[in-house]
C-alpha positions in Angstrom: 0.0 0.0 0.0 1.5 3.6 -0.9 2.1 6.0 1.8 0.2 8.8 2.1 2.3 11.3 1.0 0.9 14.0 3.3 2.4 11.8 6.2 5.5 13.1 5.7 6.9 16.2 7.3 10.0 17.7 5.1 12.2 21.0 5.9 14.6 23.1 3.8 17.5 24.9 5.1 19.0 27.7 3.1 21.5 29.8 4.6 21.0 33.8 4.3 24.2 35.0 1.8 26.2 32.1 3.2 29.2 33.6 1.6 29.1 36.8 3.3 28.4 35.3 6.1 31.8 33.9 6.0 33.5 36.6 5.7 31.9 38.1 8.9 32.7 35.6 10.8 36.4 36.0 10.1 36.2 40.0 9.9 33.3 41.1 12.1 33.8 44.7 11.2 31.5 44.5 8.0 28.6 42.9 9.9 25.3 45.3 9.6 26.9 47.0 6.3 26.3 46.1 2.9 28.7 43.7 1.7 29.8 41.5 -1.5 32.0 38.7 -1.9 34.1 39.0 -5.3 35.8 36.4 -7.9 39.4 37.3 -8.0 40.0 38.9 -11.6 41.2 35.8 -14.0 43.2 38.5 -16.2 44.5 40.1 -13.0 47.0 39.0 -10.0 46.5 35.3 -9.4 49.3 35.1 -6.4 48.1 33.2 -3.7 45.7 35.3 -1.3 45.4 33.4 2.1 41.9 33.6 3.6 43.6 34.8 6.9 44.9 37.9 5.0 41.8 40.0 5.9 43.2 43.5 4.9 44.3 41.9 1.5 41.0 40.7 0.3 39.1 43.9 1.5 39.6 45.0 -2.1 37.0 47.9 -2.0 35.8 50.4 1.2 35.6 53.7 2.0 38.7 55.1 1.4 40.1 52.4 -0.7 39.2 51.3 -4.4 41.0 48.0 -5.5 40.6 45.5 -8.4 37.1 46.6 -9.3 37.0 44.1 -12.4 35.8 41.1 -10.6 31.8 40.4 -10.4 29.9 39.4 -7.2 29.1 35.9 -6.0 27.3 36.7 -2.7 25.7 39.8 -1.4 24.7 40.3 1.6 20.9 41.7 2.3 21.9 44.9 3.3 23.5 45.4 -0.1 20.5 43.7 -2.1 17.9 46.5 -0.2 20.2 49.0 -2.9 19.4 46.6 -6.1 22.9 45.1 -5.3 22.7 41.7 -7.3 24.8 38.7 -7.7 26.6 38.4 -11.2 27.3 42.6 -10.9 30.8 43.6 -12.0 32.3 45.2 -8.7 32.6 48.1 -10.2 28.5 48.8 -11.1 27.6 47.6 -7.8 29.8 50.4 -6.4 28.2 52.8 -8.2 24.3 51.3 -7.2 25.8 51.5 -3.4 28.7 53.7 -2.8 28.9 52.1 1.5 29.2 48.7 -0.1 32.4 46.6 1.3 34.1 43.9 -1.2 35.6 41.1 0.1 37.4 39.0 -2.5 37.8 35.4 -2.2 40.9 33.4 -1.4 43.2 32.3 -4.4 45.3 29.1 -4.3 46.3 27.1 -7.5 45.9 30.0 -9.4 41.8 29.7 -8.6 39.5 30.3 -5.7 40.2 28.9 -3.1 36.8 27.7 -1.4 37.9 25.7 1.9 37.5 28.9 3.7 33.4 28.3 3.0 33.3 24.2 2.4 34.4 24.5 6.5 32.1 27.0 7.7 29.4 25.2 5.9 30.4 21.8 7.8 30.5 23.3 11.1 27.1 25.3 10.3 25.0 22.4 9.2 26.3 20.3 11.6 25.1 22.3 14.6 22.0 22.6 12.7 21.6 19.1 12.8 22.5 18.9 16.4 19.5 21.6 17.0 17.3 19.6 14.7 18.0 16.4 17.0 17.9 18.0 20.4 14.0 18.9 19.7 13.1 14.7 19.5 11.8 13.4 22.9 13.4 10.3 22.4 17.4 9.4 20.8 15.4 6.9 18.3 13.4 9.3 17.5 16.9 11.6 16.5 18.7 8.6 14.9 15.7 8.1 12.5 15.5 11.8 11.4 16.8 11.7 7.5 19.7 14.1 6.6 20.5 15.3 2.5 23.3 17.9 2.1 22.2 19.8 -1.3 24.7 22.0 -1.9 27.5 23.8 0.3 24.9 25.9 2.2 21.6 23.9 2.0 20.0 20.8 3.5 16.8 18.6 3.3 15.8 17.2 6.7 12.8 14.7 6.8 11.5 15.2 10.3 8.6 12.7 10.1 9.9 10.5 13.1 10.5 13.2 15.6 6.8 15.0 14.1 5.6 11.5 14.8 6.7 11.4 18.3 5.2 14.6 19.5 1.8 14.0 17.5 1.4 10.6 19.6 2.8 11.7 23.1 2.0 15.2 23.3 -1.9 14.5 22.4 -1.7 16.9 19.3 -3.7 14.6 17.1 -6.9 16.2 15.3 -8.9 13.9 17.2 -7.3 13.6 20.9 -7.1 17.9 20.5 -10.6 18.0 20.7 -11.0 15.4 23.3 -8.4 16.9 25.3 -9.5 20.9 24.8 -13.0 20.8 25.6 -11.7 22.4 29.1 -8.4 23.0 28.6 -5.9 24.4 26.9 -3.2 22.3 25.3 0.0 23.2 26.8 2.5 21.4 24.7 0.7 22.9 21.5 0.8 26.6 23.3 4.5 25.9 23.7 5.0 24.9 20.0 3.6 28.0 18.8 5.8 30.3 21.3 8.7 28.9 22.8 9.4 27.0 19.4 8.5 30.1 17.7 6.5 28.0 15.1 4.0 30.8 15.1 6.6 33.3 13.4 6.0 31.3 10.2 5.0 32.6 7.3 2.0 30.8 5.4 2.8 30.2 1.6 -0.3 31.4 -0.7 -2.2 33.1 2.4 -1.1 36.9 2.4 -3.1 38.8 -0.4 -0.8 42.2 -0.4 0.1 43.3 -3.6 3.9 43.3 -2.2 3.5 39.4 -1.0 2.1 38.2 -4.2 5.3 40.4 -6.2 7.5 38.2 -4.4 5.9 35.1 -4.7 6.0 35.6 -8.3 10.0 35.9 -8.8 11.8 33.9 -11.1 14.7 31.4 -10.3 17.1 33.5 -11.4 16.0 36.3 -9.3 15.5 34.2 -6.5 19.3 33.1 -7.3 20.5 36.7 -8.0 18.6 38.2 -4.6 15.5 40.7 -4.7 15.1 43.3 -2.5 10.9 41.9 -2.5 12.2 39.0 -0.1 13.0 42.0 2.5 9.5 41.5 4.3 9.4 41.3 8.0 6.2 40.1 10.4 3.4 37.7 9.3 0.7 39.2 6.9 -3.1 39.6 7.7 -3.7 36.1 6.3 -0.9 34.0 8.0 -2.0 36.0 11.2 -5.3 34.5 11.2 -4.2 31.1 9.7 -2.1 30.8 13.0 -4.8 32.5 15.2 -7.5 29.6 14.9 -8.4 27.4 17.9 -6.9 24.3 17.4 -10.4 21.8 18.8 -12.1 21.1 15.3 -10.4 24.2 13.6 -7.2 22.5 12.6 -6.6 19.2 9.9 -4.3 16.7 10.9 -1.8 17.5 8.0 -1.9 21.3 9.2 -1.1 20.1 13.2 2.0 17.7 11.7 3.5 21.1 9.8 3.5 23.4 12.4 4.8 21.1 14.6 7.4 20.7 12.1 7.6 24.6 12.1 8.1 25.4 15.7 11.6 22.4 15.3 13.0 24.1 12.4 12.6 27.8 14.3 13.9 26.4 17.5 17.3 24.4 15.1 17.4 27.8 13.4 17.9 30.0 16.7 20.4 27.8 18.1 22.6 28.0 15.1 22.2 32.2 15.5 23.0 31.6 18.7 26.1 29.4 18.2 28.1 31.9 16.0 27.6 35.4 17.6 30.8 37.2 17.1 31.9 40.8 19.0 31.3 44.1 17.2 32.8 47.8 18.5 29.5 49.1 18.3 26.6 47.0 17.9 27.5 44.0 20.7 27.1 40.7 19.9 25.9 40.0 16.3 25.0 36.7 14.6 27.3 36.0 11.5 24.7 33.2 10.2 21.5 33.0 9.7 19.2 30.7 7.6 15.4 30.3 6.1 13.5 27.2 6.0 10.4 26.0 4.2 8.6 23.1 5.9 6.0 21.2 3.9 5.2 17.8 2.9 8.0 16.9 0.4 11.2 18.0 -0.8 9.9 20.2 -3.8 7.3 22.3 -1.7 10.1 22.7 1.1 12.4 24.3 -1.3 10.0 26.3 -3.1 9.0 28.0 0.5 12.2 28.5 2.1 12.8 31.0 -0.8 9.6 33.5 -0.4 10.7 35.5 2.6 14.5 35.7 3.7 16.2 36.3 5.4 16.4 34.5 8.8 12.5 33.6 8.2 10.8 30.2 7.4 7.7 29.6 5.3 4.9 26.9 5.8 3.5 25.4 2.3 0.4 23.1 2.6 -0.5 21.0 0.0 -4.6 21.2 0.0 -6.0 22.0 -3.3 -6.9 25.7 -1.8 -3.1 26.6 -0.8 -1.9 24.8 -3.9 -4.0 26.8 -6.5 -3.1 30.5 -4.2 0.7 30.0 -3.9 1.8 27.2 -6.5 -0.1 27.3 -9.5 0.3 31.1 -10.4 4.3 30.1 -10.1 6.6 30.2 -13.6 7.0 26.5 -14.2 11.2 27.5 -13.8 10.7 28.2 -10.5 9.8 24.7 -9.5 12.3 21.6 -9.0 13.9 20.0 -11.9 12.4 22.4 -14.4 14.5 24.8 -14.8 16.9 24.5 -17.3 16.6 22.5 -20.8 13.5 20.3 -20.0 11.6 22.9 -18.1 12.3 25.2 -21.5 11.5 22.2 -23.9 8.2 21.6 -21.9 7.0 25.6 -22.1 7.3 25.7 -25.7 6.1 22.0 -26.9 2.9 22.7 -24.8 2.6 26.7 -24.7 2.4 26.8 -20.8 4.2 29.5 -18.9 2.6 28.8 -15.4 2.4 25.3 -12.9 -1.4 25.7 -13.2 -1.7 25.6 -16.8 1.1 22.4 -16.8 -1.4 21.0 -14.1 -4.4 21.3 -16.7 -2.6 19.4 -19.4 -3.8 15.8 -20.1 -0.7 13.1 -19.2 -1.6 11.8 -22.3 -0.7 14.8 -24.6 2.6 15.1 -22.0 3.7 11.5 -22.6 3.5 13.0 -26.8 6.0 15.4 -25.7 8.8 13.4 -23.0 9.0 10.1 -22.3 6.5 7.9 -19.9 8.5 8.5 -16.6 9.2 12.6 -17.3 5.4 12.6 -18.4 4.2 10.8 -14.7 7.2 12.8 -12.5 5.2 16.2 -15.1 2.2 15.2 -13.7 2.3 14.9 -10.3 4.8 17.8 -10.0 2.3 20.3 -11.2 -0.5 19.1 -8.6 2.4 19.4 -5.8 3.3 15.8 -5.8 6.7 15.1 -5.2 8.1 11.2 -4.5 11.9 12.1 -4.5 12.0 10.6 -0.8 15.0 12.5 1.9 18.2 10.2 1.3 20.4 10.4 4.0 23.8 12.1 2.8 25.9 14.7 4.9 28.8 14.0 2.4 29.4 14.9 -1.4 29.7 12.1 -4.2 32.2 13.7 -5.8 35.0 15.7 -5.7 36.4 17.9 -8.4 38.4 20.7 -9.1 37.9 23.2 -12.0 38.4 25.9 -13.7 36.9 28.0 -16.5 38.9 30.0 -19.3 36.4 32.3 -21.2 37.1 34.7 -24.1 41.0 34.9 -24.5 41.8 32.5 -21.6 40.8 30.0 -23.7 43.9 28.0 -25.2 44.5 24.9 -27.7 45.0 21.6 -26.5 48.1 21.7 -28.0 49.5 24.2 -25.9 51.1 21.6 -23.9 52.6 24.2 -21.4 49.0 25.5 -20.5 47.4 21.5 -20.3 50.6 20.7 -17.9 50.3 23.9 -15.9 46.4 23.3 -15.2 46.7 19.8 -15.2 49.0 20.4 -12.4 47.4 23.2 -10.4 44.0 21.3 -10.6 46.0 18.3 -9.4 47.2 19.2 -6.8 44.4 20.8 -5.2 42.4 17.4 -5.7 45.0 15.7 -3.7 44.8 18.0 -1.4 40.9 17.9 -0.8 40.9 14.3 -1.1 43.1 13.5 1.6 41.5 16.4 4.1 38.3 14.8 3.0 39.8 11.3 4.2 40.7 12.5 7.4 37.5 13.6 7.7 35.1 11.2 6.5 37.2 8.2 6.7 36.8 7.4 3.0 38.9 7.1 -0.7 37.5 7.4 -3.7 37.4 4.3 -6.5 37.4 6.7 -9.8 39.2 9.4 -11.2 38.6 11.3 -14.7 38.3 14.5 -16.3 36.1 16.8 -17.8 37.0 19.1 -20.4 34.9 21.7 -22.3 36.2 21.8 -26.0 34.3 22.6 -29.1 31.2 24.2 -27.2 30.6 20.8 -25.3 31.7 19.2 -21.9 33.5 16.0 -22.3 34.1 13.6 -19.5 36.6 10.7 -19.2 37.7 8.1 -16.7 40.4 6.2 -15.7 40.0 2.9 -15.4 41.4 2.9 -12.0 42.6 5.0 -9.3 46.2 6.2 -9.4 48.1 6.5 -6.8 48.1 10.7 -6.0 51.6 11.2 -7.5 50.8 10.1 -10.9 47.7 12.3 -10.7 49.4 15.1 -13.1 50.3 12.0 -15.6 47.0 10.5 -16.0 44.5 13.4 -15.7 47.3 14.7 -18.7 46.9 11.6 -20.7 42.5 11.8 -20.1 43.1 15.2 -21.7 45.1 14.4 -25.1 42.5 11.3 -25.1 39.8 13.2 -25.3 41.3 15.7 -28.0 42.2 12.9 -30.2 39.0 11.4 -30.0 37.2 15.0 -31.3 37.0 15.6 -34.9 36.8 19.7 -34.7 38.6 21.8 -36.6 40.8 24.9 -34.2 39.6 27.8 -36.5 36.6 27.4 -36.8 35.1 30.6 -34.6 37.4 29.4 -31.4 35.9 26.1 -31.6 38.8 23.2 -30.7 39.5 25.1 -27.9 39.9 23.8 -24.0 37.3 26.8 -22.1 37.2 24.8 -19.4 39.4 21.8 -17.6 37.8 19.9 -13.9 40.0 16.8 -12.3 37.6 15.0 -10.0 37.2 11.8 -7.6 34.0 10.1 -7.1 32.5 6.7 -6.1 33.8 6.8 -2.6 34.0 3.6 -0.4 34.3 3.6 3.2 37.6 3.0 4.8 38.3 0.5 8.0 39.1 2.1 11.0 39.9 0.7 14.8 39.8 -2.8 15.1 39.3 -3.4 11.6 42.2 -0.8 10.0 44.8 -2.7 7.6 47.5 -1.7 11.0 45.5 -3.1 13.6 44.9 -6.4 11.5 48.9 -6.2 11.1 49.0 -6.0 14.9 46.7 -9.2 15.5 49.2 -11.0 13.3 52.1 -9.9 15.3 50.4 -10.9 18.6 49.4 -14.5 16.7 52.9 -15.2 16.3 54.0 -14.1 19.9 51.5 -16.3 21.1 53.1 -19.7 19.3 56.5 -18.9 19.8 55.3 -18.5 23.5 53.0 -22.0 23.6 56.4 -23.4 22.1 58.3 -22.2 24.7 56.1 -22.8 27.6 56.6 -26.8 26.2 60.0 -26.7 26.9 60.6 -27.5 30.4 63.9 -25.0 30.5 61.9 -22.3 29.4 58.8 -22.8 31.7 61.4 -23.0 34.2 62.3 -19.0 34.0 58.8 -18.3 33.9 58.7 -15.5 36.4 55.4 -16.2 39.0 54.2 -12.4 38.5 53.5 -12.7 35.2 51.0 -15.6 35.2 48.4 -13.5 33.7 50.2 -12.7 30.8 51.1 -15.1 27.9 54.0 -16.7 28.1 56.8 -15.4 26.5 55.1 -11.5 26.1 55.8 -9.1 28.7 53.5 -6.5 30.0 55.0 -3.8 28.6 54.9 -5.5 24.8 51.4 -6.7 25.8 50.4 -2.9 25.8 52.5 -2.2 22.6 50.6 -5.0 20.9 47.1 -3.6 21.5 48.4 -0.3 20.1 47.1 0.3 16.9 50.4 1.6 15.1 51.0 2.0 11.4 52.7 -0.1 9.6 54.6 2.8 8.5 55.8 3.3 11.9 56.6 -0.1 13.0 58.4 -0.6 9.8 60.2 3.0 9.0 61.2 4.4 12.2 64.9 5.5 12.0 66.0 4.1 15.6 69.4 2.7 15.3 70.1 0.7 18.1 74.3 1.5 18.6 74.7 -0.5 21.7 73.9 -4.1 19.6 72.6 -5.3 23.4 69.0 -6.6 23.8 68.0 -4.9 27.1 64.0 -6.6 27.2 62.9 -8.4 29.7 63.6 -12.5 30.5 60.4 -14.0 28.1 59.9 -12.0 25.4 59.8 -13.9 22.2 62.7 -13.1 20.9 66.4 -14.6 20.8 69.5 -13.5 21.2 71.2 -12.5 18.4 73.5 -15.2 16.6 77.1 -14.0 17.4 78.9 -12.3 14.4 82.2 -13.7 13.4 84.4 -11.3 15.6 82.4 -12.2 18.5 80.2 -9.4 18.8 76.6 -8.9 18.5 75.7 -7.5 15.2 73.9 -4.2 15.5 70.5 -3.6 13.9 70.4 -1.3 11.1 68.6 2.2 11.8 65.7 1.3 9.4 64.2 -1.4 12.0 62.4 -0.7 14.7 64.0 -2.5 17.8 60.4 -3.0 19.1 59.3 -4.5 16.5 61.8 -6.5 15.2 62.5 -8.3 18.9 58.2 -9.1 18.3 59.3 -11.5 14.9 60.2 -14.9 15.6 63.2 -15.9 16.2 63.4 -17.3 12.4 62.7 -14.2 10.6 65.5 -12.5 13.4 67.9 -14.4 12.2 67.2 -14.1 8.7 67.3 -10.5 9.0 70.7 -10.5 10.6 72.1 -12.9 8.2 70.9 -10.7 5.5 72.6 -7.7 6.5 69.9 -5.7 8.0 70.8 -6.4 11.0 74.3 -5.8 10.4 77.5 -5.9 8.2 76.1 -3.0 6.6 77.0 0.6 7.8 74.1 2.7 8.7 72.1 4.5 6.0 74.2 2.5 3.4 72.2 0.7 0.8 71.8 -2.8 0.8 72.8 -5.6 -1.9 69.9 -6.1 -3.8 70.3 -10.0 -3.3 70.2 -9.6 0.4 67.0 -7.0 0.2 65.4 -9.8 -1.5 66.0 -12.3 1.1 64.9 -9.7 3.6 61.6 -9.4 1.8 61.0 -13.0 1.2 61.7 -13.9 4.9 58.8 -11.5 5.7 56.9 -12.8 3.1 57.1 -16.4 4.5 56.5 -15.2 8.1 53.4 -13.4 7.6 51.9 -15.9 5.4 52.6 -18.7 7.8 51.1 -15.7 10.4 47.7 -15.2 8.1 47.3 -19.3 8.0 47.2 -18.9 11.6 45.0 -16.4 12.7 42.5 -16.5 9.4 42.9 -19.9 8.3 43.5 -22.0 5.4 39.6 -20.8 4.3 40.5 -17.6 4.2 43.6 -17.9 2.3 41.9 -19.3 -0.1 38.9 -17.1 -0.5 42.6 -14.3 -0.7 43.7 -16.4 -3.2 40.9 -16.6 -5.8 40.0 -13.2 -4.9 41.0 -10.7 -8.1 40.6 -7.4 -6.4 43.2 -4.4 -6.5 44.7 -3.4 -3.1 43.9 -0.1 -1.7 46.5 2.3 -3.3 46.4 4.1 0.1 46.9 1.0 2.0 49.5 0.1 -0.3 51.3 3.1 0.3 51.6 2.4 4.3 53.7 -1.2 3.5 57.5 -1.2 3.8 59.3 -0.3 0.5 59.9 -3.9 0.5 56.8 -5.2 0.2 55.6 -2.6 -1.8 57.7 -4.3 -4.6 56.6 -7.9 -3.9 53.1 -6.7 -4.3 53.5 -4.6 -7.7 55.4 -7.5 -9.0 52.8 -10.2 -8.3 50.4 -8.0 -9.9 52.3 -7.8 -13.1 52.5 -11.6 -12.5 48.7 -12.1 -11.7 48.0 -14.7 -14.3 50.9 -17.1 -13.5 50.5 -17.1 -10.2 49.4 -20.9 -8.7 46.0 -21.6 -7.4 47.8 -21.6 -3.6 48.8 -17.6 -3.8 52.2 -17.6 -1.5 52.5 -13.8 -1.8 52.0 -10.8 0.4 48.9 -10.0 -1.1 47.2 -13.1 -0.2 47.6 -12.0 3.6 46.1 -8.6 2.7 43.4 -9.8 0.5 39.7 -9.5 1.5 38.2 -11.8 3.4 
């Protein structure tokens, strides 16, 4: 049976001139002024502007007139009162508002640099979330809420399990309301309404002024662009009384589960205000975010309120046929979700509609003539206000890419090979950059890479078919590029067609990486401890050795110690049990009577041969005694002088000595099954994981790779250890 699709209770977060925002956070001496945020000037200075250099990027205030050839990408509502709009050059918007302050973004890479605002946003809409989740009366209430990131500085929230929760335990049903108000008044549904604030909402559809309707008619580009018609503050006539009603047998169910949903969105969005006030000289403590919200019963309605009234406002929509045919249907059919670019263009003309209503009046017959059977239905129900995209939840992006544009004469021909390499590069680079901040943060690598170029009027994209490691980034993303070219038949003089006008190197198609007790070092560790164990079982056999067993350590394994009991349940990296540079000069082994690890064979004058400076005395003393004295007898122990190569013979040995010991280790602590299921398995490692292995075993992987179909069915490599399960 299909859910109602009133049932649900949807929000949409938008924050006010996020941009600006930004920048009044790190410089509050432009808050309460009008303000823009600039592109740096692509034919200008493209040094590298830090976002801490706040004096720098103040390009234009009283007194001071920098680079005024950039245009605007954010301006802040005091600027949009003086028909400041986005897309301005700087230097118009000066002359619309001669008080307006320019802040100009930072510039890394030869591009903005946007890290400044992709932080902000994270911790923003994260303690928006937080408010969202401290409103539910119950923590399973919270982990059910539904959470989609939509862009750098707007969310979709589904708040139908915390609505739920309150509609059932607070008695706020239709039905139980007028049961339960016959002699009283309600007092969770009077604290809704004022403590939440819901009450401040604005009704979509219900305020007849000539000034309301104006703004409910804007475009999507001059929603995008800002109009100084959003400027209205306090409820009109209509949403007054809309709110005023008693709520026993004046209210429907569907109207009681959105301004419930109202008065948690107000509450979210006061704690976020609340969260970044910042210290002015003359006005006190000043909020440097804000947001709007639209609550309604599904993701397209949501979005298409938290736009009429901004900013730091929220607007109701209800979807009854009355509220629909007063807000939505007088709406151009651009404004609405998904229509408006090509299709909603393609849709206007084939069928001569300008308006949702007169889309809504068209047959889905004569709109299947026109688009295909699924645009036709998603056509249909869009214009009636039906919307089935459900809230996924998502607080990360899919991809990751870095770009840049070249219009006009920045434009350049693919086979200006000093322009490809010095993009190639800069884009890069800045990818790596992000990706491994966005690993450190998420816990997560991508699977693809690829470019996208836009040459001969269109955007081309092409992929790897793996992921490279991030030093051969430059080299492949290269290589996508002359692929591409080559595979266009365009000729370069025809009107600037055959030229590259834009380049963007991204990531995508990102898995989940282990962490704790399922990381690559803390399985590395359980090996190591594995081992310990037998040579310890082995030795408690021998009666000489269970003889030195010391009484006080009873409750540790035999043959560990306490203190390399704690250094075993430490989840180190293999790059720092493997490549710490600890020489140990003395060539004594000071542990402690039991640990598994023998003495070193004596060296031919005698003496105990040192270890070299590349192995970790901790770790090596944890290898069985086997692989000790294979090390030693190799030379990497000693008979080699400190930071002096070794023979390429006796690096081999090295290797294969570790080899054998960890796959006898992985037959013990997986066993043979799992070995096997390593063995058939044809899966590439993790490049990042790869990268934490010794240099060593680095090469023994890569060369079984090349290897891969000679290899026997019973894989004796170091892969097979690291395989999946």
């Amino acid at each position: 049976m299909e859910e109602d699709p009133c049932c649900r209770v949807v929000a949409h977060f938008d924050l006010d001139a996020f941009y600006a925002g930004c920048e009044r956070e790190a410089n509050p001496s432009v808050i309460g002024v009008p303000l823009g945020v600039a592109q740096y000037n692509p034919l200008g200075d493209l040094s590298e502007v830090g976002p801490e250099e706040i004096d720098r990027r103040l390009i234009v205030r009283p007194g001071r007139r920098g680079d005024q050839n950039g245009s605007l990408i954010a301006v802040s509502y005091e600027a949009r009162a003086c028909d400041v709009t986005r897309n301005m050059r700087v230097a118009e918007a000066v002359e619309c508002c001669p008080s307006l302050r320019v802040v100009q973004v930072p510039v890394r890479h030869g591009k903005a640099c946007l890290n400044i605002y992709r932080n902000a946003s994270a911790r923003v809409l994260s303690k928006l979330t937080e408010g969202l989740m401290d409103c539910a009366l119950s923590k399973e209430a919270s982990k059910n809420m539904l959470v989609e990131k939509a862009s750098i500085d707007e969310i979709y929230v589904d708040l139908t399990s915390i609505v739920d929760e309150y509609m059932e335990q607070q008695q706020l049903s239709s039905h139980l309301c007028r049961m339960s108000m016959e002699h009283e008044h309600n007092a969770h549904w009077d604290r809704i309404l004022n403590e939440f604030g819901a009450a401040e909402s604005t009704i979509g559809g219900m305020d007849d002024s000539s000034t309301f309707r104006s703004a409910d008619g804007l475009s999507k580009d001059e929603l995008r662009r800002g109009s100084s018609l959003q400027l209205q503050h306090g409820l009109g006539s209509g949403s007054q009384r809309w709110w005023n009603r008693r709520l026993a047998g004046g209210w429907t169910e569907d109207e009681i589960r959105l301004a419930v949903g109202a008065g948690i969105a107000s509450r979210a969005r006061a704690s976020v205000a609340e969260a970044f006030l910042v210290e002015t000289n003359d006005k006190g403590k000043q909020p440097t975010y804000t947001l709007s919200a639209g609550i309604s019963h599904n993701k397209t309605l949501a979005k298409l309120a938290s736009g009429m009234r901004k900013p730091n406002s929220q607007t109701i929509c209800c979807a009854d046929t009355a509220s629909l045919r007063k807000l939505f249907h007088p709406l151009p059919i651009g404004r609405i979700r998904g229509l408006g670019g090509k299709l909603g263009q393609k849709v206007a003309d084939a069928l001569d509609v300008a308006t949702v209503g007169e889309l809504a009046e068209v047959p889905i017959s004569r709109l299947e003539g026109v688009v295909d059977e699924g645009t036709a239905r998603f056509l249909h129900d869009i214009s009636r206000g039906v919307c089935r995209d459900p809230v996924q939840q998502r607080t990360t992006v899919k991809s990751i890419g870095c770009g840049k544009t070249f219009r006009g004469t920045l434009a350049f021909s693919p086979r200006d090979t000093l322009a490809v390499e010095r993009w190639v590069k800069e884009l890069s680079d800045e990818l790596g950059e992000r990706l491994t901040e966005d690993r450190d943060n998420n816990r997560r690598v991508p699977q693809n890479f690829g470019v996208t170029i836009k040459y001969g009027g269109k955007n081309i994209s092409k992929s790897a078919p793996s992921l490279p490691r991030r030093e051969r980034y430059r080299e492949v993303a290269f290589r996508l590029v002359q692929e591409i070219v080559s595979q266009q038949d365009l000729s370069a003089d025809m009107g600037g067609v055959g030229l590259i006008e834009g380049l963007t190197i991204f990531a995508g198609s990102f898995m989940d990486v282990a962490s704790g007790k399922n990381s690559i070092a803390a399985a590395f560790g359980r090996v190591v401890r594995n081992s310990c164990n037998n040579s310890a079982r082995s030795a408690a056999q021998s009666p000489l050795n269970a003889s030195k067993v010391s009484p006080s350590r009873a409750s540790v394994p035999l043959g560990i110690s306490r203190k390399r009991t704690r250094l075993a349940k430490t989840n180190f990296s293999l790059e720092e049990a493997f490549a710490k540079a600890v020489p140990d000069r003395t060539g004594t082994n000071n542990k402690a009577p039991g640990v598994c690890a023998s003495s070193p064979p004596p060296s031919s004058n005698g003496k105990s041969n040192p270890l070299h400076r590349s192995i970790d005395p901790e770790v090596f003393h944890q290898l069985p005694a086997s692989i000790q004295q294979e090390i030693r007898a190799a030379g990497v122990g000693g008979g080699a002088a400190e930071g002096s190569a070794l023979p390429r013979e006796k690096k081999s040995m090295v290797s294969g000595g570790i080899s054998s010991w960890l796959k006898g280790a992985g037959q013990t602590a997986a066993g043979s099954a799992r070995q096997q299921n390593a063995a058939t398995a044809d899966q590439t490692i993790d490049e990042d994981v790869l990268a934490e292995l010794p240099p060593e075993i680095q090469a023994e992987i890569l060369a079984s790779r090349q290897h891969r179909q000679h290899r026997p069915k019973k894989v004796r490599c170091i892969d097979a250890f690291f395989g999946p399960n």
